[in-house]
ZAKE-272086 format. One record per residue (C-alpha): residue number from 1; x, y, z. Coordinates in Angstrom, 1 decimal. Example, Ala and Ser with C-alpha at 12.3 -4.5 7.8 and 13.67 -1.06 7.14 Angstrom:
# ZAKE-272086
  pos      px      py      pz
    1    12.3    -4.5     7.8
    2    13.7    -1.1     7.1
//
This chain:
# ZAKE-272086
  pos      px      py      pz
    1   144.1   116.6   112.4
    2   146.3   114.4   114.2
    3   146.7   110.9   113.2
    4   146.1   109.4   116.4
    5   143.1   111.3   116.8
    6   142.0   109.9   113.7
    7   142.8   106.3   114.8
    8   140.9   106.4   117.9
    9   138.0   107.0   115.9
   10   138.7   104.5   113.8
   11   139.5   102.4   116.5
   12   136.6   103.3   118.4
   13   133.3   102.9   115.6
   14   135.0    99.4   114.9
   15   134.9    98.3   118.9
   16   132.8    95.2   119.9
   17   131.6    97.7   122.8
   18   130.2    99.8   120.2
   19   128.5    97.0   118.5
   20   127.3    96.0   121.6
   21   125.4    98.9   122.3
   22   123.8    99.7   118.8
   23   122.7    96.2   118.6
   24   121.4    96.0   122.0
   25   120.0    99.9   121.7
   26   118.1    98.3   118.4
   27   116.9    95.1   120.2
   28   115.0    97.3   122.8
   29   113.7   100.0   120.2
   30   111.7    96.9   118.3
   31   110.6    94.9   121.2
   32   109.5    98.9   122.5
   33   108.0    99.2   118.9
   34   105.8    95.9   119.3
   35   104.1    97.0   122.4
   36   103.8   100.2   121.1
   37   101.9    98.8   118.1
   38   100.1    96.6   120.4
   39    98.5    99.4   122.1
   40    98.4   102.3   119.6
   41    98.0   100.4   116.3
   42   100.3    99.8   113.3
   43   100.1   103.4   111.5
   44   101.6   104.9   115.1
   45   104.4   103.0   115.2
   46   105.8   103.6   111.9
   47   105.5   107.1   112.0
   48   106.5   107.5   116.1
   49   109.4   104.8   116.1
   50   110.2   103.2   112.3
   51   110.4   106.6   110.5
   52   112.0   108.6   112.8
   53   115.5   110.0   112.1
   54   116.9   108.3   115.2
   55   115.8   104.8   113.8
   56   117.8   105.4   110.6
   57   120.2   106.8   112.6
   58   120.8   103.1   114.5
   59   120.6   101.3   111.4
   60   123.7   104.0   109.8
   61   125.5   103.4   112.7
   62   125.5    99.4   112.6
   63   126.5    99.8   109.3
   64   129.0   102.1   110.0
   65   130.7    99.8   112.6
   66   130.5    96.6   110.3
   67   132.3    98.6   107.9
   68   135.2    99.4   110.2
   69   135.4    96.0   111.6
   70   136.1    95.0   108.0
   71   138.6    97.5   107.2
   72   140.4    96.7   110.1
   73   141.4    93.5   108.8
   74   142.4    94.7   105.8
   75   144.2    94.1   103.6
   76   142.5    90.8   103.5
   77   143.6    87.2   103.2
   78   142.1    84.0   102.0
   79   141.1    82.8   105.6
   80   139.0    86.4   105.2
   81   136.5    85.5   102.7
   82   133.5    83.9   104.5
   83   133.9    87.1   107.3
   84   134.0    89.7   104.6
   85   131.6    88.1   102.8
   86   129.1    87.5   105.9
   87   130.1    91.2   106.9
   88   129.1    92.9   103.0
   89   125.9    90.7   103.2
   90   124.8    92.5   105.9
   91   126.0    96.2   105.0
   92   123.8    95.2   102.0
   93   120.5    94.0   104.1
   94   120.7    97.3   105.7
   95   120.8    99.0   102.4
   96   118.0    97.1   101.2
   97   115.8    98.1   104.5
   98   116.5   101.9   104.3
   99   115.9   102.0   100.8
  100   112.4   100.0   101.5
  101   111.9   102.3   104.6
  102   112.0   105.9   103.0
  103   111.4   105.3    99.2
  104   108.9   102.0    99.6
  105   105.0   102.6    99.1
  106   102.3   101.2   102.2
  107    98.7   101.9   100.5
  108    95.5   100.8   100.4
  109    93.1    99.7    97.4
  110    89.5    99.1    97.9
  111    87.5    97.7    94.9
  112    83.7    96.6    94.7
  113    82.9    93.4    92.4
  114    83.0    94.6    89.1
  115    85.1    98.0    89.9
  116    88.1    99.2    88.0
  117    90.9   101.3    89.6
  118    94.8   102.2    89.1
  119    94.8   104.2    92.3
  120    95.9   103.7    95.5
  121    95.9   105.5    98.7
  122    98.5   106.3   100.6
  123    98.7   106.0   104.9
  124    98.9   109.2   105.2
  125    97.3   112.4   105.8
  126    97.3   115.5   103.6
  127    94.7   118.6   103.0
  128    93.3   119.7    99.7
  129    92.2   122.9    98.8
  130    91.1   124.6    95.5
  131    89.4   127.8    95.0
  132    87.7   129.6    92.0
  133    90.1   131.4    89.5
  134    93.4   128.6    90.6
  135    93.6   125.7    88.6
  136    95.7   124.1    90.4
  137    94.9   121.8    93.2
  138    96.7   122.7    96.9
  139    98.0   119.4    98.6
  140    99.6   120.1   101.7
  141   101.0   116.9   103.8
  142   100.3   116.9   106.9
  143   101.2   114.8   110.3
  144    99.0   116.8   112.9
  145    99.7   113.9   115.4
  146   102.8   115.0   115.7
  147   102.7   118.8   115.3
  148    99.3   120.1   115.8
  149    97.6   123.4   115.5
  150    95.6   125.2   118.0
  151    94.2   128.4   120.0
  152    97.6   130.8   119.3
  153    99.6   128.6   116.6
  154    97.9   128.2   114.0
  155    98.7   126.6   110.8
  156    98.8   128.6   107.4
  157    99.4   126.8   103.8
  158    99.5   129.0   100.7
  159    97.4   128.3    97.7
  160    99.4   127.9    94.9
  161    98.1   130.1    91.8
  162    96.8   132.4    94.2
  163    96.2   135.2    96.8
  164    94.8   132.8    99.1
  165    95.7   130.9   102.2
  166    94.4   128.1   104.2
  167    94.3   128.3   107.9
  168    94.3   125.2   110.3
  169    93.0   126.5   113.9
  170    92.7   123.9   115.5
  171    92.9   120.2   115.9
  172    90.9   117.3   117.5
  173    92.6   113.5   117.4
  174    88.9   112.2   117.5
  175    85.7   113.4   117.1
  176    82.2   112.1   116.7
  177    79.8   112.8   114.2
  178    76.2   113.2   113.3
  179    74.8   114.2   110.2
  180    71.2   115.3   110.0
  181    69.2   117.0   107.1
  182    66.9   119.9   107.3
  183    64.3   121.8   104.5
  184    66.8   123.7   102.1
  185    68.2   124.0    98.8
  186    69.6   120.5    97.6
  187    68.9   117.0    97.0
  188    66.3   114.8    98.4
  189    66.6   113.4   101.6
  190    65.0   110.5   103.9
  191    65.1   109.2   107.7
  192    64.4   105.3   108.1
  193    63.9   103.6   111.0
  194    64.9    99.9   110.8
  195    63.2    97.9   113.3
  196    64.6    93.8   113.8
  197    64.2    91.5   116.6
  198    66.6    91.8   118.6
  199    67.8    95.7   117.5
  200    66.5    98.8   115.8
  201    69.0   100.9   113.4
  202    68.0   104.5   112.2
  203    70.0   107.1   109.7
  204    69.2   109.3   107.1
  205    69.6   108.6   103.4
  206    70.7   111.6   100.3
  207    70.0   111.4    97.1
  208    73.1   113.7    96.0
  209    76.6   112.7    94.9
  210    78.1   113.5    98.0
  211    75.4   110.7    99.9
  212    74.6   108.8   102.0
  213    72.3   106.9    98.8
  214    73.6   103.3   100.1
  215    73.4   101.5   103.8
  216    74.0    97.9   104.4
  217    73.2    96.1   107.6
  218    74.0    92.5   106.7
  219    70.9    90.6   105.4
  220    69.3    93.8   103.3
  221    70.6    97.1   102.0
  222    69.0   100.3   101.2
  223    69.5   102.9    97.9
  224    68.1   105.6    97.4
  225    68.2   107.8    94.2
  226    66.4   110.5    92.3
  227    64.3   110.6    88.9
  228    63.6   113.2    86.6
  229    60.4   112.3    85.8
  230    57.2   110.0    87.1
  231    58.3   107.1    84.6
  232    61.4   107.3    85.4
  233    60.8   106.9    88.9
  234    58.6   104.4    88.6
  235    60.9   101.9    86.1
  236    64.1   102.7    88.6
  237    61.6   101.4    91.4
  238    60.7    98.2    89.6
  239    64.7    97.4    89.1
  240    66.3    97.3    92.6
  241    69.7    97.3    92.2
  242    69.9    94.0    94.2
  243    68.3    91.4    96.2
  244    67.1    91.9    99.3
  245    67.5    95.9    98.7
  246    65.0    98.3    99.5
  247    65.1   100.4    96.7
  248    63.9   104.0    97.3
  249    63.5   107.1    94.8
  250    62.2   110.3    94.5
  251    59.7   111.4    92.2
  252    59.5   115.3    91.0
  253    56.3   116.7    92.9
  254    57.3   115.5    96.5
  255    56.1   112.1    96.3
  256    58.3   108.7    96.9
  257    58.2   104.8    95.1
  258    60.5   102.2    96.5
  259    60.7    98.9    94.7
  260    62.1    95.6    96.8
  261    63.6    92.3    95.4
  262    62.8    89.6    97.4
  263    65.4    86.5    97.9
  264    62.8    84.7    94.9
  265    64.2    87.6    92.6
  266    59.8    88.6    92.8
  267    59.7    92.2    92.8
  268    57.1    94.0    94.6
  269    56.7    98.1    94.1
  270    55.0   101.1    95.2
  271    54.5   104.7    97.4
  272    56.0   105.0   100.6
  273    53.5   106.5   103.1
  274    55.5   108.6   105.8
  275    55.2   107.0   109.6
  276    54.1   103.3   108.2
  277    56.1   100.7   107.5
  278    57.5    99.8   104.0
  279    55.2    96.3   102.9
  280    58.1    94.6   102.4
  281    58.9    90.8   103.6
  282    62.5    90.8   105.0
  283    62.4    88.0   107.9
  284    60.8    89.9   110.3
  285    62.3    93.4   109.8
  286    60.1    96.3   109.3
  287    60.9    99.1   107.7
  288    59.7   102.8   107.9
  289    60.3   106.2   106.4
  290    59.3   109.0   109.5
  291    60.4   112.1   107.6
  292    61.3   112.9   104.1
  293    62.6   116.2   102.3
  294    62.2   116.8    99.2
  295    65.2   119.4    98.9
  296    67.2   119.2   101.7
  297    71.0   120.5   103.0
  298    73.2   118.7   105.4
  299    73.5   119.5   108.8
  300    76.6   118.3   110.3
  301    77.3   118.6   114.0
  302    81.6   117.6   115.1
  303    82.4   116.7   118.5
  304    85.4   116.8   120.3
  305    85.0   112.6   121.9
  306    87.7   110.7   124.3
  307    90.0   109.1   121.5
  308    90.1   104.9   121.8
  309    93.6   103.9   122.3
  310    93.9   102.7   118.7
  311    94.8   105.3   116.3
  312    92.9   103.2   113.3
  313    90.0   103.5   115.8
  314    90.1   107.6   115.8
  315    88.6   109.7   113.2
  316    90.5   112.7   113.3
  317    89.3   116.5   112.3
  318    90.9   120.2   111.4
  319    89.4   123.2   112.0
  320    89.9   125.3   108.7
  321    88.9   128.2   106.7
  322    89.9   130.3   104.0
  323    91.5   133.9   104.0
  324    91.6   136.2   100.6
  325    92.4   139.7   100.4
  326    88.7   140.5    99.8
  327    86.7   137.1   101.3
  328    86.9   135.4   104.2
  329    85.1   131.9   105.2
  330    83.9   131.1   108.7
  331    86.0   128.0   110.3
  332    84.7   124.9   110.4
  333    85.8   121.6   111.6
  334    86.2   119.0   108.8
  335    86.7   115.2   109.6
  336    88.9   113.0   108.5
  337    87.7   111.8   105.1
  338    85.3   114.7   104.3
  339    85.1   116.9   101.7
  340    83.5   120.4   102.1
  341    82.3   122.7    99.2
  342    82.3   126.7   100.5
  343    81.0   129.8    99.0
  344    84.5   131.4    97.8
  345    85.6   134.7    95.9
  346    82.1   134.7    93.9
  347    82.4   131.0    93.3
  348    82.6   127.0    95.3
  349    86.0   126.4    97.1
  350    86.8   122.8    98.2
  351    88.4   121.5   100.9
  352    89.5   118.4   101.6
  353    91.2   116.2   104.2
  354    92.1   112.6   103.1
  355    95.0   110.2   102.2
  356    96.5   111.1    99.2
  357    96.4   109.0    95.7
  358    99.5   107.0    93.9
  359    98.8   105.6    90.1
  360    99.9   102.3    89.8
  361   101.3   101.7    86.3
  362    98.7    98.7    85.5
  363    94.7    98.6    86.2
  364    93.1    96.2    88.4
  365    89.6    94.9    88.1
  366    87.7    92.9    90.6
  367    86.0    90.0    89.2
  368    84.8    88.3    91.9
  369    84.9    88.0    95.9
  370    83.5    85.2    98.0
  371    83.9    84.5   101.6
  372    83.5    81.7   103.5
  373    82.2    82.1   107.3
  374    82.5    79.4   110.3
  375    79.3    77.0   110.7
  376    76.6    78.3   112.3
  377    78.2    81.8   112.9
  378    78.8    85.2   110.6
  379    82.4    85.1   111.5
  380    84.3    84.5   108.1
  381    86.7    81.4   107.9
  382    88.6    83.0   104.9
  383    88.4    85.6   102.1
  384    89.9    85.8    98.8
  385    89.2    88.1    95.5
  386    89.9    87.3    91.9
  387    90.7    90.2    89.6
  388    92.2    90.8    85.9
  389    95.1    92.8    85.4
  390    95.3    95.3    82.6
  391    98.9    96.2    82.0
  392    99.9    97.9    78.9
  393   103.5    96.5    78.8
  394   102.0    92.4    79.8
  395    98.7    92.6    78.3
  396    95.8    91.5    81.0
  397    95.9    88.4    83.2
  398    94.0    86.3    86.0
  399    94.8    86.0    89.5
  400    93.6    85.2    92.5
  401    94.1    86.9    96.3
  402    93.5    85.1    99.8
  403    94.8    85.9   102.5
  404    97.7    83.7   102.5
  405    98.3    84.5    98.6
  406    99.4    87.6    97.9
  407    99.8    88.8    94.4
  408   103.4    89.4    93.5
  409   103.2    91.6    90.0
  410   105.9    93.9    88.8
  411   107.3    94.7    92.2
  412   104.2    95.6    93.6
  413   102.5    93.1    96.6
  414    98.8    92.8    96.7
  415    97.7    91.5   100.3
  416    94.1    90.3   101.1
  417    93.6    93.1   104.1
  418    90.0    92.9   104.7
  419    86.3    93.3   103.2
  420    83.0    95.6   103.2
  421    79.7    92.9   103.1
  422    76.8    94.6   101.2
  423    75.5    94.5    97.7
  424    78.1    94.4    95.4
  425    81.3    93.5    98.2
  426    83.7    95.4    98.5
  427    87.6    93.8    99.2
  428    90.0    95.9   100.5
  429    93.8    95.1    99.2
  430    96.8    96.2   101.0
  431    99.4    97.5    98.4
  432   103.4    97.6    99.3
  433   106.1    98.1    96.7
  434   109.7    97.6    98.5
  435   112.1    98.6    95.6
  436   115.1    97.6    98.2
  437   113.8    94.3    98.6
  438   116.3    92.5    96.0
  439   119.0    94.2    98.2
  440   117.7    92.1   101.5
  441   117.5    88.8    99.5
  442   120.9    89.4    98.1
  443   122.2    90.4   101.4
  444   120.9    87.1   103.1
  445   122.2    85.4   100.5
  446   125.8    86.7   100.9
  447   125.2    86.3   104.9
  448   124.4    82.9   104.8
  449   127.3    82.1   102.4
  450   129.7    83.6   104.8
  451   128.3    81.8   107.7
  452   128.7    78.3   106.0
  453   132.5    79.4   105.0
  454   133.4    80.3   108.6
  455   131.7    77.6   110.1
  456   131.5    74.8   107.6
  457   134.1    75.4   104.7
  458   136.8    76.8   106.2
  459   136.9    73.6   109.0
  460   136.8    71.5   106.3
  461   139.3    73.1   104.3
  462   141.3    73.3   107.0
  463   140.8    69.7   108.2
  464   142.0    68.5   104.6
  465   145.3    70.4   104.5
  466   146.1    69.3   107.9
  467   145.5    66.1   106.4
  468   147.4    66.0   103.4
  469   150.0    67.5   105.1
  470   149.8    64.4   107.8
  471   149.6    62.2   104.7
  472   153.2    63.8   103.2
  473   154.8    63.7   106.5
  474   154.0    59.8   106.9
  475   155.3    59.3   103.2
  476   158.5    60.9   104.1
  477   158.9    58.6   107.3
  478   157.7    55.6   105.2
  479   161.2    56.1   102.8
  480   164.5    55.7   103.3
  481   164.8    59.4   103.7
  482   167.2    59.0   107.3
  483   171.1    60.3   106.8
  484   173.7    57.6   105.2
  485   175.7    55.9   107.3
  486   179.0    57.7   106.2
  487   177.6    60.8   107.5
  488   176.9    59.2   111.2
  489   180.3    58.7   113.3
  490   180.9    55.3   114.8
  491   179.0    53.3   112.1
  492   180.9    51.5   109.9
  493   180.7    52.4   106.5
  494   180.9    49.6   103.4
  495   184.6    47.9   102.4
  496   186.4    49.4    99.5
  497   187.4    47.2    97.0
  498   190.8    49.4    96.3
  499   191.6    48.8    99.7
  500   190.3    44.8    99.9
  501   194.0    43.6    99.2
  502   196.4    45.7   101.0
//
């Protein structure tokens, strides 16, 4: 390849027009990027704009063209060292932010009071399948925003450790959905109907792992559970789990006991009687029970709904099923969040569709969570969690969370992010990990260095040379330094003693 060729490259990645354009080209992506998270919420705009390959691409490039403007000037002198310095400081910022960008970690961490976790979950999406005879686990990411399936393209993700395959048909960016219970084989079910002044709430309550078993609507909760025996019943109904929770359970033989703990910590007990009201005192709320099933299935209906512009306000479904070489499962549509158990090759397949789950290398505990709301309104002022810290390296430790005190612990960054009221609280902590952060310090370290040499050091340092060099010039003047006068023609030069006499 010819040489010239070669400089005009060179030439041309480091131009100031080049610069001009990346820089400018980056200025509008992030101001585009703002409004874009404005309007479609923070989750969209990292994955449509920040984690694009183009975005990277930008960010290469810049670096790219401060690395030629720097090798340009070489081979450096000393007059160099606050531009080369400015200029490495921000090759290494860049560094720093890709390496945050593609290898950092953006997760969640919900704890109640009193709860003890080392997981977090991811902001992403991914499905999960297993199926009898596998014993592995199928996790397939999965960005259906972006690349959805649908009538003619579906989506097929091979089970590892088997024959069988999971098929995506179709996808809906949000959906709305009522669950219902009917008469069938499974755990006990309820309806209530909440009634207060000024609204009325319904829903149904489950006895079974999968729930509903616990509602909240601010001033009381409800819980609902299931006994294996009459006493057993009616000692869980004389313990509600809280204050100011109505406190169902079922009884074997169709019948059901609630037990309710007034503010006063007094307990009052006894049989719910279908279509009245609960005798309960809860500041003019009444409470009633219109239909109960002892064994009961779920009965879930999905509906395709007009998605809010806020993608943290959608709740996103897949259509799936399962295909074997000898079984085949109907295709259903499966929400975000949900799990679903399916008859499967003569056993229960589950499917799944959820953000995945990082372990931390330390457990977290929430001790306690208290909020503080704005007089005379339930809008909270602030927020803030204390929690222990189990870590097998550091031994456990004390901290405490607001939302203007994040926890900084082993390169991990525990933000307050929000809470769930109810009976025990729930506080939500946002989780990052940016392993290229030291890069970004170090690189506006060395940027800022740079920029006081150019600017500050180097005028000074030139400003005292010129001086000394003033200074030296002067002394020179100030002595006798001019040429003798037997070197100048015409002036006459001292008498000669020799010559005195002649």
């Amino acid at each position: 390849m010819p040489s010239s060729f070669l400089t005009r490259v060179f030439d041309g990645l480091a131009s100031l027009r080049l610069a001009v354009v990346v820089m400018v080209t980056l200025a509008g992506t992030c101001a585009y990027a703002t409004f874009y998270e404005m309007n479609h919420g923070t989750p969209a705009a990292q994955r449509d704009i920040y984690m694009t390959p183009g975005f990277s691409f930008l960010l290469g490039l810049l670096g790219v063209n401060i690395f030629a403007v720097m090798m340009k000037r070489y081979p450096w002198k000393a007059h160099h060292v606050g531009f080369v310095t400015a200029h490495i400081g921000i090759l290494t910022l860049l560094a720093g932010s890709l390496i945050s960008l593609h290898r950092g970690l953006d997760s969640n961490m919900p704890l109640y009071e009193g709860e003890t976790t080392d997981r977090v979950t991811l902001l992403e999406k991914a499905l999960f399948v297993s199926v009898p005879g596998s014993p592995a686990t199928g996790q397939f990411p999965v960005v259906f925003e972006k690349r959805a399936p649908g009538p003619g393209r579906e989506m097929r993700f091979a089970v590892p450790g088997s024959d069988v395959t999971l098929v995506a048909e179709d996808y809906a960016s949000h959906v709305e959905v009522a669950d219902s219970f009917a008469a069938g084989a499974g755990a006990a079910a309820l309806h209530f109907v909440l009634q207060a002044p000024f609204a009325t709430q319904e829903g149904w309550l489950s006895a079974s792992p999968e729930g509903p078993s616990h509602l909240s609507f601010g001033p009381v909760a409800l819980g609902f559970h299931a006994a294996s025996s009459e006493a057993e019943a009616e000692a869980m109904a004389r313990q509600p789990e809280a204050k100011n929770q109505v406190h169902f359970v079922a009884a074997p033989g169709g019948s059901l006991l609630y037990g309710f703990a007034a503010e006063s910590g007094a307990v009052s007990t006894g049989r719910v009687e279908i279509g009245k009201p609960v005798p309960t005192a809860m500041g003019g709320m009444a409470l009633t029970v219109d239909r109960y099933l002892d064994q009961a299935s779920r009965v879930r209906d999905v509906v395709k709904a007009t998605p809010p512009a806020k993608e943290e306000r959608r709740l996103s479904a897949v259509k799936v099923r399962l295909e074997g070489p000898q079984d085949r499962t109907a295709a259903e549509w499966l929400p975000w969040s949900d799990v679903k158990r399916v008859p499967f090759g003569g056993g229960m397949a589950t499917i799944a569709y959820r953000a995945p789950e990082v372990a931390v290398p330390f457990k977290v505990t929430l001790l306690k969570f208290q909020s503080e709301k704005y007089p005379g309104s339930n809008r909270p002022a602030t927020y803030e969690s204390f929690v222990r810290v189990d870590d097998p390296e550091r031994g456990a430790s004390e901290h405490h969370i607001s939302m203007n005190n994040p926890m900084h612990y082993r390169g991990y960054i525990f933000f307050q992010a929000s809470f769930v009221e109810g009976t025990p609280m729930m506080s939500i902590f946002s989780v990052a990990r940016a392993p290229g952060l030291p890069l970004v310090y170090l690189g506006v370290g060395l940027i800022g260095a740079g920029v006081a040499w150019m600017f500050y050091l180097k005028p000074y340092l030139a400003r005292q040379k010129a001086a000394r060099a003033l200074a030296a010039h002067r002394e020179r003047e100030s002595r006798n330094e001019e040429p003798s006068a037997d070197a100048v023609p015409g002036r006459p030069g001292p008498a000669h003693p020799a010559s005195s006499g002649a």
